[in-house]
C-alpha positions as CSV (number, residue, x, y, z in Angstrom):
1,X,3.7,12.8,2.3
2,X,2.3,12.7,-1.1
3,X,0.0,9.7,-2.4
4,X,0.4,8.0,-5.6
5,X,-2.3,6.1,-7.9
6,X,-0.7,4.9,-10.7
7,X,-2.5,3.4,-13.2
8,X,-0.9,0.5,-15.5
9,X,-2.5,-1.3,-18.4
10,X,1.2,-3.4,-19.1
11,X,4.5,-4.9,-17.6
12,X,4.7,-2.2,-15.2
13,X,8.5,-1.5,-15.7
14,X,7.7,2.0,-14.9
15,X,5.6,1.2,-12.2
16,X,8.4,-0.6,-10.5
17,X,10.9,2.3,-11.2
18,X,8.4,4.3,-9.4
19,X,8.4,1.4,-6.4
20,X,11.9,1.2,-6.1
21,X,12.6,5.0,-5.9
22,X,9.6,5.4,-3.1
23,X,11.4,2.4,-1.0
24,X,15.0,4.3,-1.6
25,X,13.4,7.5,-0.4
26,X,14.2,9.3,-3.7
27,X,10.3,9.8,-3.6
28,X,8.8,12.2,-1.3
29,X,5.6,9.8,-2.0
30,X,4.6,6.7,-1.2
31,X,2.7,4.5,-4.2
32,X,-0.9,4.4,-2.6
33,X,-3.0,2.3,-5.1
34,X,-2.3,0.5,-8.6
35,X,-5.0,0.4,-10.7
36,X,-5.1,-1.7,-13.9
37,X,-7.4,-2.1,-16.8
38,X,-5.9,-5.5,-18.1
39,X,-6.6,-8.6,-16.6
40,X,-3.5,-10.9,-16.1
41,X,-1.1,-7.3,-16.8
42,X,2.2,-7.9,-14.8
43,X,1.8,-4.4,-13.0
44,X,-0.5,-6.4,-11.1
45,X,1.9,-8.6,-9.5
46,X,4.8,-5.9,-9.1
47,X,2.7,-4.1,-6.9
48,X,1.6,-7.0,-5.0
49,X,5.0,-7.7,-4.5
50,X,4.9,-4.2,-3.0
51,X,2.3,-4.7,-0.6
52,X,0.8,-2.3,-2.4
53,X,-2.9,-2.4,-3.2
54,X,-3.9,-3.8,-6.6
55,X,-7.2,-3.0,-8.1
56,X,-8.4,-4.6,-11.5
57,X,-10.9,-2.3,-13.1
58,X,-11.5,-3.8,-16.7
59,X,-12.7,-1.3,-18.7
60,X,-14.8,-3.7,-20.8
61,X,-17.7,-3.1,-18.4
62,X,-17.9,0.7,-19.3
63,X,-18.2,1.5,-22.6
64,X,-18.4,5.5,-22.0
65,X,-14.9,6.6,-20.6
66,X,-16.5,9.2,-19.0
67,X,-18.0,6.3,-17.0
68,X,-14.9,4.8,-16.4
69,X,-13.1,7.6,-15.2
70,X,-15.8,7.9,-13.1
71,X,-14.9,4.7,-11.2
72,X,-11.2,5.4,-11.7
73,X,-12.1,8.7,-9.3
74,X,-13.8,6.7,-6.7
75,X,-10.8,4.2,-5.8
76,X,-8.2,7.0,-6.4
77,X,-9.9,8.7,-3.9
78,X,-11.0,5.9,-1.7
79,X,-7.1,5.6,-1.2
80,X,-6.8,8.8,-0.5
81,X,-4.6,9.6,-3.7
82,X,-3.2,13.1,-4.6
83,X,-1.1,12.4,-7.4
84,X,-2.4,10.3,-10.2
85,X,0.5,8.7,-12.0
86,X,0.0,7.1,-15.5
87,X,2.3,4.0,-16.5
88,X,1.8,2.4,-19.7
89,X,-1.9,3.3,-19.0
90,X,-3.4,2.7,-22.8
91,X,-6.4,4.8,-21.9
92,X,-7.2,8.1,-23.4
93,X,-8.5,9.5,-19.9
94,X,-11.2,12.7,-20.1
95,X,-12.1,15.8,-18.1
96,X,-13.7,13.4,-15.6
97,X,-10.7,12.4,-14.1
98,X,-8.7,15.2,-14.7
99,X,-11.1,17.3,-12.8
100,X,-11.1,15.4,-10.3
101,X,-7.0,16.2,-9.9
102,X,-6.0,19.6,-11.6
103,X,-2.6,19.4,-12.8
104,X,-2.1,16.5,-10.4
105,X,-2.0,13.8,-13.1
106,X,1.1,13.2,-15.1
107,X,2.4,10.9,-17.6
108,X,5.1,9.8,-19.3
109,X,5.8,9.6,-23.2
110,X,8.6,7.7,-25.4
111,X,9.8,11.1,-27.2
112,X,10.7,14.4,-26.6
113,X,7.4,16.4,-27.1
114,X,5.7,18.1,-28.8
115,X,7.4,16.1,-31.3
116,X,6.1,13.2,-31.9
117,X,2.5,12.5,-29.6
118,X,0.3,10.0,-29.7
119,X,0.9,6.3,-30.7
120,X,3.7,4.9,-32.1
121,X,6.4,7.7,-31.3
122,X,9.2,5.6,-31.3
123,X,8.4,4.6,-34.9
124,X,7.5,8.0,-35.8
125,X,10.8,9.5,-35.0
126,X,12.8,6.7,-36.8
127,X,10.8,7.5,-39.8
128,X,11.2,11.3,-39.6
129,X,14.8,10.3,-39.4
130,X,15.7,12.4,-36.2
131,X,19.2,12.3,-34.7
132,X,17.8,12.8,-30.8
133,X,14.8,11.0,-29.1
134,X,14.3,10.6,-25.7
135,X,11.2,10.3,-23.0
136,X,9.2,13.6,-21.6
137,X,7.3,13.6,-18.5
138,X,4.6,16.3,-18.8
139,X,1.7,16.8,-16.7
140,X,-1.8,15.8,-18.6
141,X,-4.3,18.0,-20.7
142,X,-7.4,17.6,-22.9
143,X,-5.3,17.4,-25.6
144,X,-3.0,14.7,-26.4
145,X,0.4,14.8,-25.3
146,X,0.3,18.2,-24.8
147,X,0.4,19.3,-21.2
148,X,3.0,21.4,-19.6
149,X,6.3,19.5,-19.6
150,X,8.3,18.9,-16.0
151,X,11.2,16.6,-17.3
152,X,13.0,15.4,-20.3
153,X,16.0,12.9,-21.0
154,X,17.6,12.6,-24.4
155,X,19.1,9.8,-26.2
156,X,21.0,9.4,-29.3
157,X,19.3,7.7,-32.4
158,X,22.5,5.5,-33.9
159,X,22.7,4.4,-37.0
160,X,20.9,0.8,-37.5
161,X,18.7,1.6,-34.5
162,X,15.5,-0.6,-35.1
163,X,11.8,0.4,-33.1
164,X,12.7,-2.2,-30.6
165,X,16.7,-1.1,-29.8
166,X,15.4,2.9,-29.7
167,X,12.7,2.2,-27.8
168,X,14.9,0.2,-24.7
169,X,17.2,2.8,-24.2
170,X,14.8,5.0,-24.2
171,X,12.9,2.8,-21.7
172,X,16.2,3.1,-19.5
173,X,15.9,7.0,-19.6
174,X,12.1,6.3,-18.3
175,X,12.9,4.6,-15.6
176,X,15.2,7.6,-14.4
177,X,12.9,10.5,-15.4
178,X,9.9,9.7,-14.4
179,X,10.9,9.4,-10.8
180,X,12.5,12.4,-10.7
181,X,9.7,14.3,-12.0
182,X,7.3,12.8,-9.2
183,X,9.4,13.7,-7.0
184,X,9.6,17.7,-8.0
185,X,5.9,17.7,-8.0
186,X,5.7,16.0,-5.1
187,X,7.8,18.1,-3.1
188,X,6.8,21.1,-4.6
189,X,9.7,22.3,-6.4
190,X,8.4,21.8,-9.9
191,X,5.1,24.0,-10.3
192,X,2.8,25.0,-13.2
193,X,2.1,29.1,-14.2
194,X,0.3,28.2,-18.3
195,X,2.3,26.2,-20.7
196,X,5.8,26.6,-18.7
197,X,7.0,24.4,-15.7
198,X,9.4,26.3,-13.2
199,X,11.6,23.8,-11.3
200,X,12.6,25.6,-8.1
201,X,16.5,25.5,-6.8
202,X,18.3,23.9,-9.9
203,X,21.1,25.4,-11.9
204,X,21.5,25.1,-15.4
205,X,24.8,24.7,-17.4
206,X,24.4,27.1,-20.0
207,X,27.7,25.5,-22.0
208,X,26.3,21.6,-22.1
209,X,25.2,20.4,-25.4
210,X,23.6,17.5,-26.6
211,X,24.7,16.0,-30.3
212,X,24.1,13.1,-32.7
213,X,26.5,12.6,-34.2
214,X,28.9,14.1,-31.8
215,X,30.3,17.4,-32.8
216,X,33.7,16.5,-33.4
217,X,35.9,13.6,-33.1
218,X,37.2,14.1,-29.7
């Protein structure tokens, strides 16, 4: 069975998804280690609530992230992770750790990429006035928010949508996505060949759309 590190600088709302769906067995993984960089962060207690062991690594005490990684590597390890998980982790993480588990570190983004990386994306898309946003899952790269995507879900942007009510249902579509793209990697189904993810055994429906506004009045 896979292990999961997840690492969590926030709330851990995703982190609890991630809980839940392991203790349903939707998970071919169990959730290993939690590993936080904020002191007080709720993660914390959701995955004590877990049983499931919860490491505070501040990042204050390394001020190379390189250095930092570096630790981030040792406790992965020391609990035997093989899939590194990041949850609301607001750390820009470098080649250290991502050596250390080639294309076995995802994350999980608040917009369909590429549009849309980096900070903010919720607010970015509102003021590019798109009509679709959504959440990608996407396996993590040097660059930034551009790694080989395993899993989208899109959501409508309505008309008087503010950051805040985008960015919930959006959250919903999180909680749902990233799960199931754990557990394709996990189990093997979803795999990497370059810039394209292949997702083994699923069958498209070459007729469904997706439209904001809808496309007639039906």
């Amino acid at each position: 069975m896979m292990r999961l590190g997840v690492l969590a600088s926030g709330s851990g709302s995703n982190l609890q998804a991630i809980l839940d769906a392991c203790a349903q067995g939707r998970i071919a993984a169990k959730v290993s280690a939690m590993i936080c960089n904020v002191p007080g962060a709720r993660a914390l207690e959701r995955a004590k609530a877990a049983n499931v062991p919860a490491i505070l690594l501040p990042h204050g005490a390394h001020p190379l992230r390189e250095e930092y990684d570096a630790r981030l590597v040792e406790e992965l390890r020391r609990h035997d992770v093989n899939l590194v998980c990041l949850a609301g982790f607001m750390r820009i993480v470098t080649p250290v750790l991502l050596r250390a588990f080639p294309e076995r570190v995802l994350n999980i983004h608040p917009s369909l990429l590429p549009a849309f990386p980096g900070m903010h994306a919720v607010r970015q898309a509102l003021a590019a006035g798109v009509r679709i946003s959504g959440c990608t899952v996407h396996l993590v790269d040097e660059g930034t928010d551009s790694g080989p995507i395993v899993v989208q879900a899109a959501v409508p942007v309505l008309d008087g949508d503010s950051e805040e009510t985008l960015a919930a249902r959006i959250l919903v579509q999180e909680h749902r996505a990233y799960p199931r793209a754990i557990d394709l990697v996990a189990s093997g189904r979803a795999t990497a060949a370059g810039r394209k993810v292949s997702v083994r055994a699923t069958v498209g429906d070459p007729a469904r759309t997706i439209a904001s506004p809808p496309l007639d009045d039906g």
